[in-house]
TIMI-2910 file (N, C-alpha, C, CB; in pm, 1 decimal, decimal comma, always signed):
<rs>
+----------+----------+----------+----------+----------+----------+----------+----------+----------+----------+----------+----------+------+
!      n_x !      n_y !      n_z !     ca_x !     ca_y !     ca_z !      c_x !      c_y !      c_z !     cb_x !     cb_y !     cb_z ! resn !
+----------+----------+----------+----------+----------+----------+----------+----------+----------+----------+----------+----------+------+
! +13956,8 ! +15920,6 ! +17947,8 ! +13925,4 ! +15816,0 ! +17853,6 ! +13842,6 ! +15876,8 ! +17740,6 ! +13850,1 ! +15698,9 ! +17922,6 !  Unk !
! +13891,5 ! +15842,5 ! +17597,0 ! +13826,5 ! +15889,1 ! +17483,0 ! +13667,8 ! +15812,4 ! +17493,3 ! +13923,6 ! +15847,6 ! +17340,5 !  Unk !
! +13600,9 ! +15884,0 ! +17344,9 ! +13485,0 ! +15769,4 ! +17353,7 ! +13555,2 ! +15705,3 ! +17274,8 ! +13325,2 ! +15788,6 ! +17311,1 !  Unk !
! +13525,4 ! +15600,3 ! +17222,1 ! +13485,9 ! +15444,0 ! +17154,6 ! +13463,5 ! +15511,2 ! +17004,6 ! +13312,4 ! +15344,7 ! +17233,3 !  Unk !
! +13532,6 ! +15516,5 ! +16899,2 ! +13507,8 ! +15510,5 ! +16765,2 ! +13474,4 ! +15363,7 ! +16701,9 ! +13624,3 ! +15569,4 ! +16703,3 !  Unk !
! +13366,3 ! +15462,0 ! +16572,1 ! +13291,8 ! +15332,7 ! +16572,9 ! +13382,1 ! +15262,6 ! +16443,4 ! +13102,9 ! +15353,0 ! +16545,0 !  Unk !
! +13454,1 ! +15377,6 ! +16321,9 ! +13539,1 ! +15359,2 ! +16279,4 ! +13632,2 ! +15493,7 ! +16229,8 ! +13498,6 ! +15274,4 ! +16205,5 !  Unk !
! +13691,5 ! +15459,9 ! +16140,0 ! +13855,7 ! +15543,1 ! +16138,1 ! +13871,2 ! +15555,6 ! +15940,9 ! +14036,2 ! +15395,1 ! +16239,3 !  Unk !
! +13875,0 ! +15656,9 ! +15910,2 ! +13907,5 ! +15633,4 ! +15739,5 ! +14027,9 ! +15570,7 ! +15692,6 ! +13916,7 ! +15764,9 ! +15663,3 !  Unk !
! +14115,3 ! +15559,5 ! +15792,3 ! +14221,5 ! +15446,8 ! +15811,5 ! +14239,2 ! +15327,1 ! +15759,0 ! +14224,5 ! +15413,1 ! +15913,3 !  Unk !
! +14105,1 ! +15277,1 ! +15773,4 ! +14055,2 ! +15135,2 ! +15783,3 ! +14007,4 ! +15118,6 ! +15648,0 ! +13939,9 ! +15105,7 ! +15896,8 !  Unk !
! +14000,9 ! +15221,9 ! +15609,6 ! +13974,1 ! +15238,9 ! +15429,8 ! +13782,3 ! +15217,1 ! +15460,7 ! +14082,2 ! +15054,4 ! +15288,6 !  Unk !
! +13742,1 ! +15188,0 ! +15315,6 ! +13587,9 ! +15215,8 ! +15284,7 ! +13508,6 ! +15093,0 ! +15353,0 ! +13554,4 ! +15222,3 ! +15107,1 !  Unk !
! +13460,9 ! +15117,9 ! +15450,5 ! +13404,1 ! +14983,4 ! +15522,7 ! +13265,9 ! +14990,2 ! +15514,0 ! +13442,7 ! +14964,3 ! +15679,1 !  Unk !
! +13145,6 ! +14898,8 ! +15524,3 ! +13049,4 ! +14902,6 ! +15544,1 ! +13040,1 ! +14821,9 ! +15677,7 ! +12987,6 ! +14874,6 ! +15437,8 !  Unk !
! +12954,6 ! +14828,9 ! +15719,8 ! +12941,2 ! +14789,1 ! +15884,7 ! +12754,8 ! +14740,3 ! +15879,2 ! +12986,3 ! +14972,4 ! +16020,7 !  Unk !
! +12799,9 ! +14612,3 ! +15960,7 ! +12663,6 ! +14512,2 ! +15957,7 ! +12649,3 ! +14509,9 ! +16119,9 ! +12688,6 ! +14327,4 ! +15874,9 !  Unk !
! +12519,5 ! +14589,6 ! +16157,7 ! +12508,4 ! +14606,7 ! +16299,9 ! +12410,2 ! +14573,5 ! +16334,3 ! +12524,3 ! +14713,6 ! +16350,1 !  Unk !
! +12362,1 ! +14592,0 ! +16449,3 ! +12195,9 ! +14529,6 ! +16546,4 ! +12229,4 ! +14660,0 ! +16605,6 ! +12178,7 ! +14347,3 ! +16683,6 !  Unk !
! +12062,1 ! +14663,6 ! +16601,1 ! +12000,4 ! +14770,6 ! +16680,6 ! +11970,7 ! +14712,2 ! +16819,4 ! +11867,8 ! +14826,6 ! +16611,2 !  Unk !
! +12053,1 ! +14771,6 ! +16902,6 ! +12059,2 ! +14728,2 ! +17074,3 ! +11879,9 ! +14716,4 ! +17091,4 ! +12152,2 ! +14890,0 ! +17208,3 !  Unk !
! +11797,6 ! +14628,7 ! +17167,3 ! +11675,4 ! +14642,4 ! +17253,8 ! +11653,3 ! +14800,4 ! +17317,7 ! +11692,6 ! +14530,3 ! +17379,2 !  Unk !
! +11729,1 ! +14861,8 ! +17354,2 ! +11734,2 ! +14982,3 ! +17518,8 ! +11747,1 ! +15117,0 ! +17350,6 ! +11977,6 ! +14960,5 ! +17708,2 !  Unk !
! +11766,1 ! +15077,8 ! +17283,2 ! +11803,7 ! +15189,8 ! +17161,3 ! +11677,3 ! +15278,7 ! +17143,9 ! +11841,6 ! +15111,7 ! +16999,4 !  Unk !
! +11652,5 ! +15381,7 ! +17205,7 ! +11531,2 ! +15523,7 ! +17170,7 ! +11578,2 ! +15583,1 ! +17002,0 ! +11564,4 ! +15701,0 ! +17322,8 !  Unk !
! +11483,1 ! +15505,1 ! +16966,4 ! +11456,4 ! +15564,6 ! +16806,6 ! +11377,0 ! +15666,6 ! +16794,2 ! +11393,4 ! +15471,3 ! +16710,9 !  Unk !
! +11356,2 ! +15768,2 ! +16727,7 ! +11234,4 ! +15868,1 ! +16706,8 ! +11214,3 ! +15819,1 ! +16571,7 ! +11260,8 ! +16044,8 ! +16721,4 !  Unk !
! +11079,3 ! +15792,6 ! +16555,6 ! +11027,1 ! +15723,2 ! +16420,8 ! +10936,9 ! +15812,8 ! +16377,5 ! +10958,2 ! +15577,6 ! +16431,3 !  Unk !
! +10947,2 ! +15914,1 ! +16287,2 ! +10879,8 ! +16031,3 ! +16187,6 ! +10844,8 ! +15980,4 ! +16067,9 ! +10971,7 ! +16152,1 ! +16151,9 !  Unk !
! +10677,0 ! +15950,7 ! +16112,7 ! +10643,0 ! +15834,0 ! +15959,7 ! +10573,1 ! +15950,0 ! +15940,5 ! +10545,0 ! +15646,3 ! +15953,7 !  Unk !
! +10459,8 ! +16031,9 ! +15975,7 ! +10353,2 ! +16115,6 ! +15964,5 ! +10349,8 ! +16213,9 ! +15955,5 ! +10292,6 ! +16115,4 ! +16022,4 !  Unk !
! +10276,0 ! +16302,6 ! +15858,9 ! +10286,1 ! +16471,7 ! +15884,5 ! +10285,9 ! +16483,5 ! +15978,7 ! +10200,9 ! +16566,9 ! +15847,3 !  Unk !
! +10169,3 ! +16471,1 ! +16056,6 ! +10162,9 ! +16525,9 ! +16198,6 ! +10276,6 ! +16507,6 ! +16247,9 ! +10066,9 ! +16471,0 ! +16288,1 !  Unk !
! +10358,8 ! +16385,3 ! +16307,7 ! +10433,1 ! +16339,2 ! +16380,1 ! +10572,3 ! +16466,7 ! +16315,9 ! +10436,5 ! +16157,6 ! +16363,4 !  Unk !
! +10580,6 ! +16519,8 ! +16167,8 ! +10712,1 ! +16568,8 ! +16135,4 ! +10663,0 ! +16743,8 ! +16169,8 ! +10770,6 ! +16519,1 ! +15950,3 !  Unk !
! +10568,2 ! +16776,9 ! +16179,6 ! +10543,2 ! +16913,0 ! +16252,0 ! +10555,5 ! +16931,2 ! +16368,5 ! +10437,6 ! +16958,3 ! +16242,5 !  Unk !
! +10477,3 ! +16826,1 ! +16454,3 ! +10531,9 ! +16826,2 ! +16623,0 ! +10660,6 ! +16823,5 ! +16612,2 ! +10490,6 ! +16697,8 ! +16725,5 !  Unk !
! +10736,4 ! +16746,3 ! +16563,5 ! +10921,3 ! +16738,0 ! +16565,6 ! +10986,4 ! +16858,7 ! +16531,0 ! +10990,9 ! +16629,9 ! +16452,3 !  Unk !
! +10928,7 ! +16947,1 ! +16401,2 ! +10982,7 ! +17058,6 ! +16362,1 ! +10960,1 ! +17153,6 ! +16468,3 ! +10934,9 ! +17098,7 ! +16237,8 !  Unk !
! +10843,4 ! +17153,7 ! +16505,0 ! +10763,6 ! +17290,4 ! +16610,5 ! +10884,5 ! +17258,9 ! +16734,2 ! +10535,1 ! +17253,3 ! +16685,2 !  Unk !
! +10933,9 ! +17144,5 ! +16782,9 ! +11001,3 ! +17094,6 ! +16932,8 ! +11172,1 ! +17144,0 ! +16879,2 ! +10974,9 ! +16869,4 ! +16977,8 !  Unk !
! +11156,9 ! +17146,2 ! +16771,2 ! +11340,2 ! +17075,6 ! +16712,6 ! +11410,1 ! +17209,5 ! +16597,4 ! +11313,5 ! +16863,9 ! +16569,9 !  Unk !
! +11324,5 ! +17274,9 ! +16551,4 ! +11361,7 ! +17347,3 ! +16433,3 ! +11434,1 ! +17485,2 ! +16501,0 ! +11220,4 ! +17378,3 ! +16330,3 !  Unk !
! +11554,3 ! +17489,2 ! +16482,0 ! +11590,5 ! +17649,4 ! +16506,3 ! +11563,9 ! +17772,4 ! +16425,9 ! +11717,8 ! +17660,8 ! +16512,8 !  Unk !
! +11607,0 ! +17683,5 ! +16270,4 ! +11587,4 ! +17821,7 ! +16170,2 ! +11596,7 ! +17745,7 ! +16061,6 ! +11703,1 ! +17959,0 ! +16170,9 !  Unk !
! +11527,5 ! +17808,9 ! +15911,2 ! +11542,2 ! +17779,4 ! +15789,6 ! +11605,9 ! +17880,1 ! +15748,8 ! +11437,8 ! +17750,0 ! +15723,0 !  Unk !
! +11737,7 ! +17826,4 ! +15663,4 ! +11827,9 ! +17872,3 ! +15585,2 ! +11785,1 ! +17824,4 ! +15415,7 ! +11969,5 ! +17815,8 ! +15646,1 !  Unk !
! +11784,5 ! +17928,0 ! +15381,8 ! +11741,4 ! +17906,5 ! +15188,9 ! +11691,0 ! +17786,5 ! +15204,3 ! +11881,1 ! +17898,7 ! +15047,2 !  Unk !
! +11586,7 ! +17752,9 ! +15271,7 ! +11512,5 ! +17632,1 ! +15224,2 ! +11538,8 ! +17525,4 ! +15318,6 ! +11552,0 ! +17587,6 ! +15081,5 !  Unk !
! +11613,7 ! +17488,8 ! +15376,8 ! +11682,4 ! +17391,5 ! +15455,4 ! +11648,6 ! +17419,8 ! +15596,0 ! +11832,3 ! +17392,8 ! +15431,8 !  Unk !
! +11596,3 ! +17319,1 ! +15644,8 ! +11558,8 ! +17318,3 ! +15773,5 ! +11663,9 ! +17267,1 ! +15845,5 ! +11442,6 ! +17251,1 ! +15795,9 !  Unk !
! +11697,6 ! +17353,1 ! +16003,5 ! +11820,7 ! +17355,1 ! +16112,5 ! +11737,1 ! +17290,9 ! +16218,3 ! +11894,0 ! +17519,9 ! +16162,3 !  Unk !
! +11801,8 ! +17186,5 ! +16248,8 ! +11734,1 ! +17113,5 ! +16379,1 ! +11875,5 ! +17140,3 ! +16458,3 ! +11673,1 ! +16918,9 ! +16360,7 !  Unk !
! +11791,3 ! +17109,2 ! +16562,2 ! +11885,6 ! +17113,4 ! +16726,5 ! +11922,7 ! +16932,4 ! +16782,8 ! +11744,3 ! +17209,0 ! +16889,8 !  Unk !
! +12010,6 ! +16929,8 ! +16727,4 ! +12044,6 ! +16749,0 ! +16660,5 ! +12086,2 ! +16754,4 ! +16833,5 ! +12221,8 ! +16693,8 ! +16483,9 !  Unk !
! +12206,1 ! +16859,1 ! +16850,1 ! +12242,8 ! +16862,5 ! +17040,7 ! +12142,1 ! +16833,2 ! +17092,6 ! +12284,5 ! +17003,3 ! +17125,2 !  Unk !
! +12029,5 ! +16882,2 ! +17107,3 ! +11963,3 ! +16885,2 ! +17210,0 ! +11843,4 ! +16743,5 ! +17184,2 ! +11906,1 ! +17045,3 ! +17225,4 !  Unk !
! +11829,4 ! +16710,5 ! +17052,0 ! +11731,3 ! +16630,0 ! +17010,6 ! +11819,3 ! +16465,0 ! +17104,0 ! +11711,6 ! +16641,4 ! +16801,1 !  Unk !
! +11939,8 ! +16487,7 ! +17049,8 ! +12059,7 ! +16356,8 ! +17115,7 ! +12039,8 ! +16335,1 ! +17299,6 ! +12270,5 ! +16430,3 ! +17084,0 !  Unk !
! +12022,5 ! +16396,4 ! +17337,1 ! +11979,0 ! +16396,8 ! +17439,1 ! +11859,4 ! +16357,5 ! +17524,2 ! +11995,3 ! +16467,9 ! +17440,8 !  Unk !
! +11782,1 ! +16314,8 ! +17449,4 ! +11635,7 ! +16238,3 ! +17415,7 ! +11628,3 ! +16160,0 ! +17360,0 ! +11547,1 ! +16283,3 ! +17363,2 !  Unk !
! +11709,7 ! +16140,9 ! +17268,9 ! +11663,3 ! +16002,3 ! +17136,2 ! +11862,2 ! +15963,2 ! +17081,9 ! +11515,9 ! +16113,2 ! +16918,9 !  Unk !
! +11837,5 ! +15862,6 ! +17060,3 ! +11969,6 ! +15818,7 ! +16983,5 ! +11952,9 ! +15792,8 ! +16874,0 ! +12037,2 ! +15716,1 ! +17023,2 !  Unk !
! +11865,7 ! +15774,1 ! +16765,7 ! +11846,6 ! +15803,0 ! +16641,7 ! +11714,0 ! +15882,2 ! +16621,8 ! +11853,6 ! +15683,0 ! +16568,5 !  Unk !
! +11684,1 ! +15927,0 ! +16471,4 ! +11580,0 ! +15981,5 ! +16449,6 ! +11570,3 ! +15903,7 ! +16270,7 ! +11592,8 ! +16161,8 ! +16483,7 !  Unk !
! +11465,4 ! +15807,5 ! +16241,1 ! +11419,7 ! +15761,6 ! +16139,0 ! +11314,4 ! +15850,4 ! +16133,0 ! +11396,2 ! +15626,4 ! +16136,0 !  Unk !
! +11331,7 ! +15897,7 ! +15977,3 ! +11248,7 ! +15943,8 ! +15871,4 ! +11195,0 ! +15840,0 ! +15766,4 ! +11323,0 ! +16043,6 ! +15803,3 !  Unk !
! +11045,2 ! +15871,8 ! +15740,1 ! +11002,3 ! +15785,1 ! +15660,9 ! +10862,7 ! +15787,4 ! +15595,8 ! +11019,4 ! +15686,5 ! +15722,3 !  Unk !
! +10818,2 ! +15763,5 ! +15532,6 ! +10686,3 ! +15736,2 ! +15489,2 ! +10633,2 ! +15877,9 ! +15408,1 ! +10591,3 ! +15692,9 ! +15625,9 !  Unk !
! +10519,1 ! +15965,0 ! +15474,3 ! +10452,7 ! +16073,1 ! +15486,7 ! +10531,5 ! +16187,2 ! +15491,1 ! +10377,9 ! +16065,4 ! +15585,2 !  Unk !
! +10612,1 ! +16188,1 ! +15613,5 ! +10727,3 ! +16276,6 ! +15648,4 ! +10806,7 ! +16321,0 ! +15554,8 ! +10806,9 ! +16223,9 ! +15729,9 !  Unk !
! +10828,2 ! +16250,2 ! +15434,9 ! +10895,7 ! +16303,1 ! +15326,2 ! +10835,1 ! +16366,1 ! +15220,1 ! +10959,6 ! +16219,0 ! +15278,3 !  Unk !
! +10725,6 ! +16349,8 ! +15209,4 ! +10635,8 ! +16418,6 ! +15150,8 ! +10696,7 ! +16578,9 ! +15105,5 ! +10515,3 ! +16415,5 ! +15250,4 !  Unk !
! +10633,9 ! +16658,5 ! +15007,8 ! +10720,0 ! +16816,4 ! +14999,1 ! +10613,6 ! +16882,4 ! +15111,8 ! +10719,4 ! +16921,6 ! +14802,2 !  Unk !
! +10516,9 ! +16837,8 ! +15134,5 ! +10500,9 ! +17009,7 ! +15262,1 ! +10516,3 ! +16902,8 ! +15408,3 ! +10257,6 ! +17140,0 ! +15260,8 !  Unk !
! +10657,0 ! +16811,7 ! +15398,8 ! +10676,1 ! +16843,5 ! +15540,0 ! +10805,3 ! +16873,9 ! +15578,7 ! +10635,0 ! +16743,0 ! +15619,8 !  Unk !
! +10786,6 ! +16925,0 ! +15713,7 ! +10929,9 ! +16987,3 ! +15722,9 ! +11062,1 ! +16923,5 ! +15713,5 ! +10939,9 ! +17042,3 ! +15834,3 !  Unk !
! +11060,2 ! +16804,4 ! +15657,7 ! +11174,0 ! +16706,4 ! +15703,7 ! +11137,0 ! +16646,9 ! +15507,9 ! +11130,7 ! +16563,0 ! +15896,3 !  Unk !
! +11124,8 ! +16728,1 ! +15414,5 ! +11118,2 ! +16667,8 ! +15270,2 ! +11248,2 ! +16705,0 ! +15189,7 ! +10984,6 ! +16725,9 ! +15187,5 !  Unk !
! +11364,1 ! +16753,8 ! +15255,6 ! +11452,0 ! +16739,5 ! +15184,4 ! +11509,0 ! +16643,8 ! +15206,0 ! +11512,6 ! +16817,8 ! +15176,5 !  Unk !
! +11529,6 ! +16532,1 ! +15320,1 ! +11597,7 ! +16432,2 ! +15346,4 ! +11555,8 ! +16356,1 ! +15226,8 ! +11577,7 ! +16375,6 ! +15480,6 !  Unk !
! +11433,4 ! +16375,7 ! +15158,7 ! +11427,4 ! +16293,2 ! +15039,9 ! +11413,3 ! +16155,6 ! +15027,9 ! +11521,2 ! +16311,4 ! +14980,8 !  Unk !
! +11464,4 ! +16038,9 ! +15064,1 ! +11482,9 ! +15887,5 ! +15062,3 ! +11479,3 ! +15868,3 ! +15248,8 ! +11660,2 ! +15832,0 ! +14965,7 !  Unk !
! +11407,8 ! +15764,6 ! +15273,6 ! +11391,8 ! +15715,3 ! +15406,4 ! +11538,9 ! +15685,1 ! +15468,0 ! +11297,5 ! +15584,1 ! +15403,5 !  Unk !
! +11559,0 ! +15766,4 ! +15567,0 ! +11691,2 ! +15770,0 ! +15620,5 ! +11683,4 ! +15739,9 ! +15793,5 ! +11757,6 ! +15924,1 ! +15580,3 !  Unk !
! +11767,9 ! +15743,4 ! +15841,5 ! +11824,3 ! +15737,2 ! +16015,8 ! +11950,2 ! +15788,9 ! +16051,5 ! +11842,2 ! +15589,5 ! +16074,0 !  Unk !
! +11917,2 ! +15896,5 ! +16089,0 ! +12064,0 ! +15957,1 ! +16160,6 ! +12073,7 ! +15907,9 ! +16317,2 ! +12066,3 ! +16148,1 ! +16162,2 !  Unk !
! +12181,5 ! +15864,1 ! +16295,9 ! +12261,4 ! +15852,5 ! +16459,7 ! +12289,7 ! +15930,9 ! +16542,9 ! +12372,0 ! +15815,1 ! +16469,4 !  Unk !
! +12291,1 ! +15935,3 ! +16628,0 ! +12296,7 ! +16037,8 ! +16741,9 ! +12357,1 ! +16009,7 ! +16820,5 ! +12201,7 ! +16073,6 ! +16801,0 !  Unk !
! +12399,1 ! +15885,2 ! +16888,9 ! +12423,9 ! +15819,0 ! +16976,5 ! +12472,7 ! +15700,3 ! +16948,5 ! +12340,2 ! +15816,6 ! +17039,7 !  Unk !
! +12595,6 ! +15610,0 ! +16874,0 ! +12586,1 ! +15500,5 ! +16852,0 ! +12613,7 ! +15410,2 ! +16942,6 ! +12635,1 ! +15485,6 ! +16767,8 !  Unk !
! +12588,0 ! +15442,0 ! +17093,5 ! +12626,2 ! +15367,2 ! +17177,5 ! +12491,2 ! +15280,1 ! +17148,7 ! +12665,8 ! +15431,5 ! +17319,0 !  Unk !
! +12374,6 ! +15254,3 ! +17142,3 ! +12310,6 ! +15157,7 ! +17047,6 ! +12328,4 ! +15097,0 ! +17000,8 ! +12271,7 ! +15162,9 ! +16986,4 !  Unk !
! +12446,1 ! +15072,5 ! +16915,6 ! +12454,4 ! +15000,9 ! +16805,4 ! +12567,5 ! +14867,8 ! +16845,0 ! +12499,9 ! +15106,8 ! +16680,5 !  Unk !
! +12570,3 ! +14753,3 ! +16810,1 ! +12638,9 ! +14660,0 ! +16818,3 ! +12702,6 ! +14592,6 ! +16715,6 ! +12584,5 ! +14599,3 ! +16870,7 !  Unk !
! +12837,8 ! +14651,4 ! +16631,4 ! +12876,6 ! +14609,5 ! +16527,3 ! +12910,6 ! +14420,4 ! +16493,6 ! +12986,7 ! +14700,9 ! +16520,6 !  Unk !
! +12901,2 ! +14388,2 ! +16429,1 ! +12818,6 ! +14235,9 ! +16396,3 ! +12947,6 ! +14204,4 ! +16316,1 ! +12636,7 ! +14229,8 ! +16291,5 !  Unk !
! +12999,6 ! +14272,9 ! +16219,8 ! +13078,2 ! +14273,5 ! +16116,1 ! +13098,2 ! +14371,6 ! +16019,5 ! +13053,1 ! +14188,7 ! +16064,5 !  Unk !
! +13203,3 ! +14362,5 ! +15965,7 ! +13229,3 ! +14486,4 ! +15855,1 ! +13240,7 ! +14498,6 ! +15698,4 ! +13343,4 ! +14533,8 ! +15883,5 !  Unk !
! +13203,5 ! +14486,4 ! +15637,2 ! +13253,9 ! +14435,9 ! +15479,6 ! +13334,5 ! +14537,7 ! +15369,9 ! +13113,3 ! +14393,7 ! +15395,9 !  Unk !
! +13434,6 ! +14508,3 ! +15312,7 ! +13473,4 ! +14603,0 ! +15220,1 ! +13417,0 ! +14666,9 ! +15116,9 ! +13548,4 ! +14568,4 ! +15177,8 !  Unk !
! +13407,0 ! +14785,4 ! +15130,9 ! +13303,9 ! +14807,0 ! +15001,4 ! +13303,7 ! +14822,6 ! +14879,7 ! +13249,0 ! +14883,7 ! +15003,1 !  Unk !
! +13486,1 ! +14816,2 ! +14847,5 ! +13540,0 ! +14813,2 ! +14694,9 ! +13629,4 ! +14654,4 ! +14701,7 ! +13663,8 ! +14978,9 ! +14652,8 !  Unk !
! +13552,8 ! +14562,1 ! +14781,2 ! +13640,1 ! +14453,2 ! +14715,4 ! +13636,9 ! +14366,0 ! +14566,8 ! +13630,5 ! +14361,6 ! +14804,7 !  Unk !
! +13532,5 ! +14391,0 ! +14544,3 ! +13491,1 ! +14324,1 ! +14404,0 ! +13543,9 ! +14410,5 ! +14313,7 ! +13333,2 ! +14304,2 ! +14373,4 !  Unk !
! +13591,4 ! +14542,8 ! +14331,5 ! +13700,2 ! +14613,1 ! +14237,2 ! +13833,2 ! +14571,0 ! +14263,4 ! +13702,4 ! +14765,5 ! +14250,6 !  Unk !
! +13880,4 ! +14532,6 ! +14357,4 ! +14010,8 ! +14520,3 ! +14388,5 ! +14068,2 ! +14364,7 ! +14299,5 ! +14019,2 ! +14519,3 ! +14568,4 !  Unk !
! +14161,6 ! +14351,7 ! +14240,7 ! +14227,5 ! +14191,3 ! +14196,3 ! +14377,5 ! +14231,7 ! +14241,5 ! +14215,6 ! +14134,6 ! +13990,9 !  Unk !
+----------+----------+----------+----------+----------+----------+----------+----------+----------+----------+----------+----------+------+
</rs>
């Protein structure tokens, strides 16, 4: 048995309106501190500037990781993500609600 896709480019440009399951392990990186402990646990290597996390092994602990606040800051290790983001890891979390087109107001 495959896993469960959450979608397909098939389906053309969708946006997706979901809930965050209760049981869902977020890692929430608001704080310097909090984005150095993460780098020191998570960082394999910097390439020209760009920090390599171990997303495998981080997924295995957490099903998302939100960035935010402090953490983006330039001296922390997680300041190229730039804009407050959440990568998925795991979307078995997630409970799709609905989907919306995202070029329908172009389309006649």
């Amino acid at each position: 048995m495959g896993k469960k896709r959450v979608c397909s480019i098939k389906e053309g440009m969708k946006g997706y309106i979901f809930k965050v399951l209760s049981d869902t392990n977020v890692l929430n990186v608001y704080t310097l501190k909090t984005a150095h402990q993460i780098a020191k646990k998570y960082l394999i290597e910097t390439f020209m500037s760009t920090s390599i996390y171990d997303y495998e092994r981080m997924s295995k602990e957490y099903d998302a990781i939100n960035i935010k606040g402090e953490a983006l800051l330039s001296n922390s290790p997680f300041s190229e993500w730039n804009v407050e983001s959440t990568l998925w890891l795991n979307v078995s979390g997630l409970k799709i609600l609905d989907t919306i087109d995202v070029f329908a107001k172009y389309k006649k």
